[in-house]
C-alpha positions in Angstrom: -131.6 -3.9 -102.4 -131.3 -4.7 -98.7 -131.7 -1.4 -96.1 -131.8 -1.4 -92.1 -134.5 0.9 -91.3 -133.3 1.9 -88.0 -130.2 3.0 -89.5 -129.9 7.2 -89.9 -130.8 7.0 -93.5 -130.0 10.3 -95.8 -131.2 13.5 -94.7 -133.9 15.5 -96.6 -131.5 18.4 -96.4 -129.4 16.7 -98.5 -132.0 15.6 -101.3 -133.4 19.7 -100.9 -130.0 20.8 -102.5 -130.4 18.7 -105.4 -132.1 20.6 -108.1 -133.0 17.4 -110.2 -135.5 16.6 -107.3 -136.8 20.1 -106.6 -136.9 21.1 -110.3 -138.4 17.7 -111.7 -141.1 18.5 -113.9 -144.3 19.4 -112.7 -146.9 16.7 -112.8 -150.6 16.7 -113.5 -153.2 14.2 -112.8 -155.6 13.4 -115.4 -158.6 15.0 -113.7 -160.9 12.9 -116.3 -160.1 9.5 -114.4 -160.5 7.7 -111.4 -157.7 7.7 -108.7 -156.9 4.2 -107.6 -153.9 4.4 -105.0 -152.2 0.8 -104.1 -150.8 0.9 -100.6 -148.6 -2.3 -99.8 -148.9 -1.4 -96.1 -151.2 1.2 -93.6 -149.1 4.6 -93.7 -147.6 3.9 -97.5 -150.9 5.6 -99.2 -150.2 8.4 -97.2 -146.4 9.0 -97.0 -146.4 8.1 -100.8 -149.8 9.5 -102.2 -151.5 11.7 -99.4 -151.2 15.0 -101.0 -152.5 13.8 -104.0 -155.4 11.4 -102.5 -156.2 14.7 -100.2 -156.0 16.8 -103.5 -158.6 14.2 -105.7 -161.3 13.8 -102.6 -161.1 17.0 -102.6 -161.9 18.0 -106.0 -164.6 15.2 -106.4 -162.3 12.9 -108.3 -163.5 9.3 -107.4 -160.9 8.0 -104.9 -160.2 4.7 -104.1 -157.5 3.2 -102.0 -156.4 -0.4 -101.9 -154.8 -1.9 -99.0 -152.8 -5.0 -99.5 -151.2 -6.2 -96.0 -152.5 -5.9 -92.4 -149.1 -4.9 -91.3 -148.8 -7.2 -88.3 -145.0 -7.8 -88.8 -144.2 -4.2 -88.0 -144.3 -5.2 -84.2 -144.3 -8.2 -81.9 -147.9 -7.7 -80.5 -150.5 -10.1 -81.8 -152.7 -7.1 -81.4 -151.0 -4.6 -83.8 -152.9 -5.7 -87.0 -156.3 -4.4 -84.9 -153.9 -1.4 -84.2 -152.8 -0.8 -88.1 -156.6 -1.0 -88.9 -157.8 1.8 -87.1 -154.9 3.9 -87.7 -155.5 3.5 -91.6 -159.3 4.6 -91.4 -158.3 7.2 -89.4 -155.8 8.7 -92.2 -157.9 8.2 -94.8 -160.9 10.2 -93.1 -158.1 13.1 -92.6 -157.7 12.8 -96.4 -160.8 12.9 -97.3 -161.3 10.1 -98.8 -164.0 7.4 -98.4 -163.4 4.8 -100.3 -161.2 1.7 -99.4 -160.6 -1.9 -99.6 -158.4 -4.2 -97.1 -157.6 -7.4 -98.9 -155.7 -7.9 -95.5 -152.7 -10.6 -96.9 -149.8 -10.8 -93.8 -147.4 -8.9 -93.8 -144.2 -9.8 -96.4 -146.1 -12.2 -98.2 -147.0 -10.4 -101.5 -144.6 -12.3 -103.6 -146.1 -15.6 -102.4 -149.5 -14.2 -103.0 -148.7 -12.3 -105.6 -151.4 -13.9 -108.0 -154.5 -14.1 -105.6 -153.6 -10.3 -105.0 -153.6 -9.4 -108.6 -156.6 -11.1 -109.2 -157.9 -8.9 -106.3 -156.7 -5.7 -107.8 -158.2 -6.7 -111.5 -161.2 -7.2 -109.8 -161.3 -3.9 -108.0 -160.3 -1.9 -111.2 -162.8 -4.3 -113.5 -165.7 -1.6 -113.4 -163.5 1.1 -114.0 -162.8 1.1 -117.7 -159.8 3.3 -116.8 -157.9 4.6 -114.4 -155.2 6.2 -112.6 -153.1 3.5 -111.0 -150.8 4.8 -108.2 -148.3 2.2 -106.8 -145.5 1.8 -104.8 -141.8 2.3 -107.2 -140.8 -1.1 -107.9 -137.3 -0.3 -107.2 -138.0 0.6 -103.7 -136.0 -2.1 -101.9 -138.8 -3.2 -100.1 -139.7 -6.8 -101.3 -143.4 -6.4 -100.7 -143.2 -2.7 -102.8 -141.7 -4.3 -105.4 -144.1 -7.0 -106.3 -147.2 -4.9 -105.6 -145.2 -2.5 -108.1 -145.0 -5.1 -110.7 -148.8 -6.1 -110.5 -150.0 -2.5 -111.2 -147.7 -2.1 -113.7 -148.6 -5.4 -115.3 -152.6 -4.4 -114.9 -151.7 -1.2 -115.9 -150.2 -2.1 -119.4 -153.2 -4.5 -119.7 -155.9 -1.9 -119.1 -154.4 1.3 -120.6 -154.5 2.9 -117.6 -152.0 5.7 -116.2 -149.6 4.3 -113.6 -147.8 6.7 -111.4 -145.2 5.0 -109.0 -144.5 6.5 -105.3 -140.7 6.4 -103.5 -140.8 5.9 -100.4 -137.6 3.8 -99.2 -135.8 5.7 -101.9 -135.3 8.1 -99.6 -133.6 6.0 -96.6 -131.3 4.0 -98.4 -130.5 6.4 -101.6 -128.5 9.6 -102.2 -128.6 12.3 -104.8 -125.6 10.7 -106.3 -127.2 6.9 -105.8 -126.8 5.4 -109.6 -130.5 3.4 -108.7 -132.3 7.1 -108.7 -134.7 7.0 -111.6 -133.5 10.8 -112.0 -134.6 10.6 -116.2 -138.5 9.5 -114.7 -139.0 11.5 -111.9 -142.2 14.1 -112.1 -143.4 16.4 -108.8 -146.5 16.9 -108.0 -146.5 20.4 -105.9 -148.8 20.2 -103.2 -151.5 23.0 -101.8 -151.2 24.4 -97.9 -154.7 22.1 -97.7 -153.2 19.0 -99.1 -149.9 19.4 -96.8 -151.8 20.0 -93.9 -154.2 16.5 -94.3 -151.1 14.5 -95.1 -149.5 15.7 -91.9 -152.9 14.9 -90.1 -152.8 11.5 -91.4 -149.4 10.9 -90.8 -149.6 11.7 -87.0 -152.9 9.0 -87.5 -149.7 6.1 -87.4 -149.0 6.8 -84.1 -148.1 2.9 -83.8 -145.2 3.6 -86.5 -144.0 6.9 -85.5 -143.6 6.3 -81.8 -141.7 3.8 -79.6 -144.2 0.8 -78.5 -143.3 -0.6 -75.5 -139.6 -1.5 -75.7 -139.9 -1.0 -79.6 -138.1 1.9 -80.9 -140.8 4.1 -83.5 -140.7 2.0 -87.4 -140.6 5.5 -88.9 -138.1 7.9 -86.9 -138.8 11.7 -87.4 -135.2 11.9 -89.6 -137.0 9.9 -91.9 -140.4 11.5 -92.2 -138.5 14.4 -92.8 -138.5 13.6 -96.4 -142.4 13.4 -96.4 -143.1 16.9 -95.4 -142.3 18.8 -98.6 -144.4 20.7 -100.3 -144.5 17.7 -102.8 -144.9 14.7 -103.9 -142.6 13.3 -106.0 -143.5 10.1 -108.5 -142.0 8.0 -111.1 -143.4 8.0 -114.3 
């Protein structure tokens, strides 16, 4: 799957009239284990996961969110790694949530890396007996979603532990009629007034991403974070 970002994408009015998205059924985490929330790039935890990271912190679930890539190929600024940095902490304190790792790999170099990273994630998950693994859908489009997709679901399956998988480009490139919609695994998780509220907070965190730079037009236009603002989440599993 190859996508132009910049390009319109489909609008979350359309996606709102299809009733397989808003009546998906209802999900539930398994309040008994720990949240572990895999985020390929800074701003994917949130756009993906945010209402539910917001939602565990605050019910004393133990939260922990992995960050994979420093995200310095989003712009053409040797600085913009620093940038991405400080914009992550910053969402994750409007979250809520306090406990991170940045294994800090370039940007689009997961597949190369992809064994030194799973050997960091294993490592990371090894006290946990078991867990909640949240990942990005490996059927995203994105190269670096889909192999950090494929190494939670391969820890996953190792561990026993429950893997819930986050859209995010799905809703760009995709339409309601799309044959690549995992319509038959699609679960909603509806999301509090709280929880929407701290995912918008750490949204407007990513200034870097949702604003021109310079001469650089915003990575994330507004059309497209449209589709993050709904009063759920929504997650293959």
């Amino acid at each position: 799957m190859s996508f132009d970002s910049s390009d319109p994408g489909t609008a979350n009015s359309d996606w709102a009239q299809e009733l397989r998205l808003t009546a998906a059924p209802p999900l539930t985490p398994p309040a008994d284990l720990p949240l572990v929330v895999l985020a390929a790039h800074p701003d994917d935890e949130t756009l993906g996961a945010g209402g539910l990271l917001h939602g565990a912190a605050a019910a004393g679930r133990p939260v922990t969110v992995v960050l994979v890539t420093d995200g310095r190929a989003s712009h053409a600024s040797d600085s913009i790694a620093a940038v991405r940095a400080a914009e992550f902490d910053a969402a994750l304190a409007a979250l809520g949530v306090v406990g991170s790792h940045s294994l800090g790999y370039p940007d689009g170099t997961v597949r190369e890396a992809r064994d030194a990273v799973l050997a960091d994630v294993a490592a990371i998950l090894r006290p946990l007996p078991r867990a909640q693994l949240v990942a990005p859908w490996r059927g995203d489009g994105h190269r670096d979603h889909r192999v950090l997709g494929e190494v939670a679901a391969e820890l996953a399956d190792a561990r026993g532990d429950v893997l819930w998988e986050y859209p995010i480009w799905l809703w760009h490139w995709g339409s309601p009629a799309h044959p690549d919609v995992p319509w038959d695994r699609l679960g909603r998780l509806p999301l509090a007034p709280a929880a929407q509220a701290a995912k918008r907070d750490a949204l407007d965190a990513y200034g870097s991403q949702t604003t021109p730079r310079g001469d650089e037009p915003p990575q994330l236009h507004a059309r497209f974070l449209e589709n993050f603002d709904r009063a759920f989440e929504t997650f293959v599993v």
